[in-house]
C-alpha positions as CSV (number, residue, x, y, z in Angstrom):
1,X,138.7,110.3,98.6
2,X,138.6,113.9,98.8
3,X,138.0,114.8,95.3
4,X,135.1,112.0,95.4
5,X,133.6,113.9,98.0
6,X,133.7,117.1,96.1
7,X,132.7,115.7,93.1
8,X,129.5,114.5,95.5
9,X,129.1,118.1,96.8
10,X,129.4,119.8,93.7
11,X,126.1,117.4,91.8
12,X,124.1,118.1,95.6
13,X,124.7,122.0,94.7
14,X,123.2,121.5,91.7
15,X,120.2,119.8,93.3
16,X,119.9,122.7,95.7
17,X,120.6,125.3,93.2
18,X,117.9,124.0,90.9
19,X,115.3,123.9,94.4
20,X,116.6,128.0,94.5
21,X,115.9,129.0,91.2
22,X,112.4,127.1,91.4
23,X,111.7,129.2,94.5
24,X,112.7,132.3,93.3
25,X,110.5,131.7,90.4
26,X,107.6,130.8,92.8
27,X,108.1,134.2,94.8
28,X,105.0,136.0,93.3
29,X,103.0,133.2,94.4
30,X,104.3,133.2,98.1
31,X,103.8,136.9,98.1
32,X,100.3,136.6,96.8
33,X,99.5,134.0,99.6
34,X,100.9,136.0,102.7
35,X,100.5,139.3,101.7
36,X,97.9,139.9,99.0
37,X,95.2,137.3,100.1
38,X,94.8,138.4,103.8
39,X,95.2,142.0,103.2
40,X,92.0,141.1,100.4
41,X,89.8,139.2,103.8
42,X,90.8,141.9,106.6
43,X,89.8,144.7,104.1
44,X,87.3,143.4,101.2
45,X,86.9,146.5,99.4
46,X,87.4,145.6,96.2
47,X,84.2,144.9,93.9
48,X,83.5,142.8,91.4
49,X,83.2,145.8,89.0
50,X,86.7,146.3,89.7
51,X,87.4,142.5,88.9
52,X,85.8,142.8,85.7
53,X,87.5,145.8,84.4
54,X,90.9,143.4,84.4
55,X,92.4,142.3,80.8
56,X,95.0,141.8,79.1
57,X,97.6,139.8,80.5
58,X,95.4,139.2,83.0
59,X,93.5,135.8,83.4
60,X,91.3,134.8,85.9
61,X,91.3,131.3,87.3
62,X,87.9,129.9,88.2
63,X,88.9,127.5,91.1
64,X,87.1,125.7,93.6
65,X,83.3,126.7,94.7
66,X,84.3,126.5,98.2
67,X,81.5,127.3,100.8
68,X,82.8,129.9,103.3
69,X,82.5,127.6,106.3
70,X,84.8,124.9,104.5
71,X,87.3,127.8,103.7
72,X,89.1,127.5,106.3
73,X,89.2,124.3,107.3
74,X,90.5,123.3,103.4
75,X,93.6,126.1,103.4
76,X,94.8,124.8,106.7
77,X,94.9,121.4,105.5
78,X,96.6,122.6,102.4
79,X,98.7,124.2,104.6
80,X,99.9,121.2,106.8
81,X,100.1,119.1,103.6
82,X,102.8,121.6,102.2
83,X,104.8,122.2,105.4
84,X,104.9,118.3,106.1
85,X,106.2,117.9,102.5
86,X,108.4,121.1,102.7
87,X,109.9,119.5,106.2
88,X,110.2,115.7,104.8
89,X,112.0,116.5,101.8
90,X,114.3,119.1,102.7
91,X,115.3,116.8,105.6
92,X,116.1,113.7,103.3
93,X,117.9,116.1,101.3
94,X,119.9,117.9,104.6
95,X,120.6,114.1,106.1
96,X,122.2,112.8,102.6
97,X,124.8,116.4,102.2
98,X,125.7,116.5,106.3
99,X,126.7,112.3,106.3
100,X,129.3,111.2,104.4
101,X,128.3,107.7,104.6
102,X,125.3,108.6,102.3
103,X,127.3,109.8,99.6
104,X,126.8,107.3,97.1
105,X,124.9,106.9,93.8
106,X,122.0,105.4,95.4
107,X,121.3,109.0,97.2
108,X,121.8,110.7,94.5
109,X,118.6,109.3,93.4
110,X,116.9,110.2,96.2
111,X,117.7,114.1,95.8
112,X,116.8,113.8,92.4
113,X,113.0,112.7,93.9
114,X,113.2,115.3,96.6
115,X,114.1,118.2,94.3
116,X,111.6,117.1,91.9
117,X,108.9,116.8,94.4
118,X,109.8,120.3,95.4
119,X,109.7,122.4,92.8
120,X,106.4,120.4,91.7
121,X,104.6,121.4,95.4
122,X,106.0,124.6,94.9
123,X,104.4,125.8,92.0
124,X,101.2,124.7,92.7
125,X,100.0,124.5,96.6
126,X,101.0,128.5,97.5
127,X,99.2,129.7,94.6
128,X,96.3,127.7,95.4
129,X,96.0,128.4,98.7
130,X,96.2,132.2,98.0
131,X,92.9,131.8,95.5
132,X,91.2,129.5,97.9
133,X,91.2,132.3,100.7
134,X,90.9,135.2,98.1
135,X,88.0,136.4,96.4
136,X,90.1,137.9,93.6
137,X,91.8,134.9,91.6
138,X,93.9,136.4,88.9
139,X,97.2,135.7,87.5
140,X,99.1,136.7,85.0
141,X,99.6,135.1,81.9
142,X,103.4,134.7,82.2
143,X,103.0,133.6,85.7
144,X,100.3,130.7,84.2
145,X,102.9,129.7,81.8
146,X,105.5,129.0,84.5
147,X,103.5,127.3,86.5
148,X,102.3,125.5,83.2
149,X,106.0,124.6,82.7
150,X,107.1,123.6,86.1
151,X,104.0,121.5,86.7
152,X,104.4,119.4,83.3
153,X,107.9,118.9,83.9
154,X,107.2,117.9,87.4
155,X,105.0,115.0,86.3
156,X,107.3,114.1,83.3
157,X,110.5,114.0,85.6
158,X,108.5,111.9,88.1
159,X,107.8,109.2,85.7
160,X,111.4,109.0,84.4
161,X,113.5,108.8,88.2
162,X,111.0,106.3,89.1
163,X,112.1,104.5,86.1
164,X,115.1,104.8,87.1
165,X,115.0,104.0,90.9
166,X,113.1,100.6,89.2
167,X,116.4,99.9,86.9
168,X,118.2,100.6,90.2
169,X,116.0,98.4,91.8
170,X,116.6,95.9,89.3
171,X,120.4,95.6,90.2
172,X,120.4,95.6,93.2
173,X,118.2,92.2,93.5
174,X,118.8,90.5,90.4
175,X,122.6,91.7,90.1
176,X,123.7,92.3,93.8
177,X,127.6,91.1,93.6
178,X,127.5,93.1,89.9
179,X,125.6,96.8,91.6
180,X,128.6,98.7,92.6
181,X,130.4,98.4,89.4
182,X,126.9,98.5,87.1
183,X,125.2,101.8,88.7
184,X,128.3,103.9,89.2
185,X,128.5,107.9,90.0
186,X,128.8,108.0,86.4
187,X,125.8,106.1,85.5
188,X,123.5,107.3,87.8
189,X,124.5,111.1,87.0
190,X,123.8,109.9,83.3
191,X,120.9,108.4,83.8
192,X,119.5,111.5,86.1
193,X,120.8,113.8,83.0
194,X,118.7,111.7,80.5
195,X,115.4,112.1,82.5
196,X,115.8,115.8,83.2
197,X,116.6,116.2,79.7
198,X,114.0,114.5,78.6
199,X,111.2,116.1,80.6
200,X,112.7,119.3,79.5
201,X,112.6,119.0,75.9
202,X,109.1,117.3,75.5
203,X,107.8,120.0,77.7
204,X,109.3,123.2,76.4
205,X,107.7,121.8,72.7
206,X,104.7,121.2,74.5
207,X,104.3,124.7,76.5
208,X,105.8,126.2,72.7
209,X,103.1,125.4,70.8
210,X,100.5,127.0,73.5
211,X,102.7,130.1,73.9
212,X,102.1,131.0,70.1
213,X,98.8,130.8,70.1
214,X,96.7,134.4,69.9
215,X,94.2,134.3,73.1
216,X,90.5,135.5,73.2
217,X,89.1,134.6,76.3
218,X,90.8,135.4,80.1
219,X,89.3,132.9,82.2
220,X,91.0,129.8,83.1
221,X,88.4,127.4,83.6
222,X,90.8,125.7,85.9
223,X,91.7,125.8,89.5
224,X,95.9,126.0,88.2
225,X,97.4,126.4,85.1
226,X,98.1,123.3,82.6
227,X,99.1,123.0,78.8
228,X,94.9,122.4,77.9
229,X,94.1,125.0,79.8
230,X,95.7,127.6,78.2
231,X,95.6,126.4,74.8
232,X,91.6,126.3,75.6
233,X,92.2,130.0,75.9
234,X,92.4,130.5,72.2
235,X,90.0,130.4,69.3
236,X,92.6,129.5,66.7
237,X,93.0,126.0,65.6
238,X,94.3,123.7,67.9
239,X,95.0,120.6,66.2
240,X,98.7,120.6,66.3
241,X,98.2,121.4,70.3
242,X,96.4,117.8,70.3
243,X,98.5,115.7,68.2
244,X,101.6,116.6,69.9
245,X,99.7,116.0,73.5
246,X,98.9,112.8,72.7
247,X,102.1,112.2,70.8
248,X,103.6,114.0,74.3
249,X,101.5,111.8,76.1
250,X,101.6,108.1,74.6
251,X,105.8,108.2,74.4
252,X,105.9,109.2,78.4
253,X,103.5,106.5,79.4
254,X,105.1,103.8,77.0
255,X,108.7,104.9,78.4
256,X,107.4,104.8,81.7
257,X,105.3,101.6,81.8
258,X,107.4,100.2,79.4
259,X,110.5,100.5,82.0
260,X,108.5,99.7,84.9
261,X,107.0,96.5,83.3
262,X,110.1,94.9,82.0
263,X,112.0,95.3,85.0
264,X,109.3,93.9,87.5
265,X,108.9,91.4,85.6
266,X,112.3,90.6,85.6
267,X,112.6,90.5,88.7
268,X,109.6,88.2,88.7
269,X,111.1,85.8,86.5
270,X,114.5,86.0,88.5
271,X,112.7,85.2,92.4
272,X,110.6,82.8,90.6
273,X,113.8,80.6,89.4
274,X,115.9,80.7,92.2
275,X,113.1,80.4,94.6
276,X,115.5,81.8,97.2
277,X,113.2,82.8,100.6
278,X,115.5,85.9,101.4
279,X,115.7,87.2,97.9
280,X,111.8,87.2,97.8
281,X,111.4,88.5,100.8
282,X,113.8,91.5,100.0
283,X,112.3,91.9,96.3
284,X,108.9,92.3,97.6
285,X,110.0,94.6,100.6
286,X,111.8,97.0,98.0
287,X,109.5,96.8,95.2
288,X,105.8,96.8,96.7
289,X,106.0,100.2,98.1
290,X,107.6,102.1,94.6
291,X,104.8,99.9,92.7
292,X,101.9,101.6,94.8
293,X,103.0,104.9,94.6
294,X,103.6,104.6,90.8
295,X,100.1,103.4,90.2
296,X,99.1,106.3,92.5
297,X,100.9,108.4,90.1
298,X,99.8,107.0,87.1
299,X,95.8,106.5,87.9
300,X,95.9,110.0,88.9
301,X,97.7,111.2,86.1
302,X,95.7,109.3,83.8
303,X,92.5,110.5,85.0
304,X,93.2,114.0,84.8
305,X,94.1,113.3,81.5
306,X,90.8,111.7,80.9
307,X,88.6,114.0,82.5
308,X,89.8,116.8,80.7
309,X,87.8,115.3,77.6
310,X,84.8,115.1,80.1
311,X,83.7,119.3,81.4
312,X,80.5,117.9,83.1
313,X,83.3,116.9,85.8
314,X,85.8,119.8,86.5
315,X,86.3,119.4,90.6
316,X,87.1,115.6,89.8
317,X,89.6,116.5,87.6
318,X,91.2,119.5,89.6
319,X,91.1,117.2,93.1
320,X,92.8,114.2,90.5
321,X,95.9,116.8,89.5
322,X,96.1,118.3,93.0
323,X,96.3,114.7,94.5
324,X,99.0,113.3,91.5
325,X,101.3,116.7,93.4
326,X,100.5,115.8,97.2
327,X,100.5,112.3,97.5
328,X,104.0,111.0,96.4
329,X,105.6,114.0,97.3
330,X,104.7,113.1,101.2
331,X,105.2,109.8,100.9
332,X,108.1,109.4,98.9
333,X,110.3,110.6,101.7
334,X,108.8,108.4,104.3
335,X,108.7,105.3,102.7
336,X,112.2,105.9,100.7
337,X,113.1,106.9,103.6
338,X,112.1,104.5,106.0
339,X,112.8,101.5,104.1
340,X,116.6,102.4,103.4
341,X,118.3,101.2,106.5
342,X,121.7,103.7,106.2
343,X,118.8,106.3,105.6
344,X,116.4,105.4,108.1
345,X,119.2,104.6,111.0
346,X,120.8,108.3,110.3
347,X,117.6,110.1,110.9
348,X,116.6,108.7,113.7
349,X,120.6,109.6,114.9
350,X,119.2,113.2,113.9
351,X,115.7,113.0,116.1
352,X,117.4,111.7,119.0
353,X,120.3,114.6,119.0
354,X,117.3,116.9,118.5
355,X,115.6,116.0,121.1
356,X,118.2,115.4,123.8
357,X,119.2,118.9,122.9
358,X,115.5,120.5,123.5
């Protein structure tokens, strides 16, 4: 028992320590947002001659055309949409290492999400609440590509632990006497390795074939920093840049909706031959919430895909990517959360200590 708890703290470390090094690479961000950008309103003394005269590894990011009067308003919104994530997450993730009782493959999952929706948030909301508030909206071109990175890896690891947590899912309706001894420790650590891995490879090949390409412009006519963005920033010949997106993304979306499908309908098939009132009851329970905030996912995800063949519509697109980041990374820790008894009874353990101790 005790090496199976350290075996359980050891992969949780590795969760965490993979949140760290995301954070750590976000650090210019954060410092641009609480330093840089308010020192930029209380003083505005820089001109837009001065803006101008920035190149080389410079780019500047085009953004939202905010009015000033909705400035504010928008970056506090931001604001409470990233500390409510910030504070959901990282309390899933602080409930499932502190109770013992939670360490079990099925977690593990969970962290996986958590993690995932981190870093994602991470990457983008600081940065874009630091250009909404400042008039100078540059980065540098090694920052973009991080963020570039993280961001596409981000989505791709999203769509492969849903998958996952479908397969999961899948077991644990269709298979229930069978789930402990199918989705081990083992198997859900192999499984979580696969998607990671995965999302890694295609995206490093991805973000590759930008990074070699010679630039001649320096504005990003984006509000963030994606794979068509910066390979928009060349002149060269692009070609290869397309074939492998769409090679990039047709495999991701066929894995994805591929998985998705022929487990649902599985499950389906299975509720529909037993006609068993609890097992339907429980199958839609589990499975109706992860099926609306994977087609939240994927509708967003597709139509910033779309729209990026479409310029006459560029805040669509940039509201269409910002939501695919915000929306399942709040609710994926509320409804997870809330819909897993052991998870949902220990929290509200925590909230009730919290409170009689205020």
């Amino acid at each position: 028992m005790r090496k199976r708890h350290q075996f359980y703290f050891k992969i949780i470390s590795l969760c965490l320590s993979e949140l760290v090094f995301s954070i750590f690479v976000c650090i210019p961000y954060l410092r641009r947002l609480f330093i840089f950008s308010f020192a930029d309103i209380l003083t505005n003394e820089k001109t837009m001659e001065e803006n101008t005269s920035v190149v080389g590894d410079t780019l500047e990011i085009q953004g939202f055309d905010i009015s000033p009067e909705l400035t504010f308003p928008l970056f506090f919104l931001l604001l409470f949409v990233y500390c409510s994530l910030l504070l959901s997450n990282l309390g899933v993730l602080a409930v499932i290492i502190s109770e013992k009782s939670l360490h079990q493959p099925m977690y593990l999952l969970f962290c996986n999400l958590s993690v995932n929706d981190l870093i994602g948030n991470t990457v983008l909301l600081p940065q874009l609440m630091a250009h909404i508030l400042s008039t100078e909206r540059f980065i540098t071109y090694s920052q973009c590509v991080v963020q570039a990175f993280y961001s596409h890896t981000f989505g791709s690891a999203s769509h492969m632990i849903l998958v996952i947590m479908a397969i999961d899912r899948y077991v644990a309706i269709c298979h229930p006497l069978r789930y402990s001894s199918i989705m081990t420790t083992r198997a859900v650590i192999g499984l979580s390795v696969v998607a990671w891995g995965f999302s890694l490879v295609l995206v490093s090949v991805l973000i590759g074939l930008t990074v070699r390409l010679t630039r001649c412009r320096s504005v990003l006519q984006n509000a963030y920093c994606d794979n068509a963005s910066l390979f928009k920033l060349s002149c060269e010949n692009v070609s290869v840049n397309n074939i492998y997106g769409l090679f990039f993304t047709v495999l991701l979306f066929t894995c994805s909706m591929g998985g998705i499908l022929l487990t649902y309908v599985r499950i389906a098939v299975i509720c529909w031959m037993r006609k068993n009132k609890e097992l339907n009851s429980r199958a839609l329970q589990t499975c109706a919430s992860h099926l609306v905030l994977y087609l939240i996912m994927l509708w967003s995800g597709f139509l910033t895909i779309i729209l990026h063949r479409f310029p006459n519509y560029p805040d669509l697109r940039k509201i269409a990517y910002i939501l695919f980041h915000v929306v399942p990374g709040n609710l994926n820790p509320i409804i997870y959360g809330m819909q897993t008894t052991s998870l949902r009874q220990k929290i509200t353990q925590l909230l009730r200590k919290m409170v009689f101790t205020f």
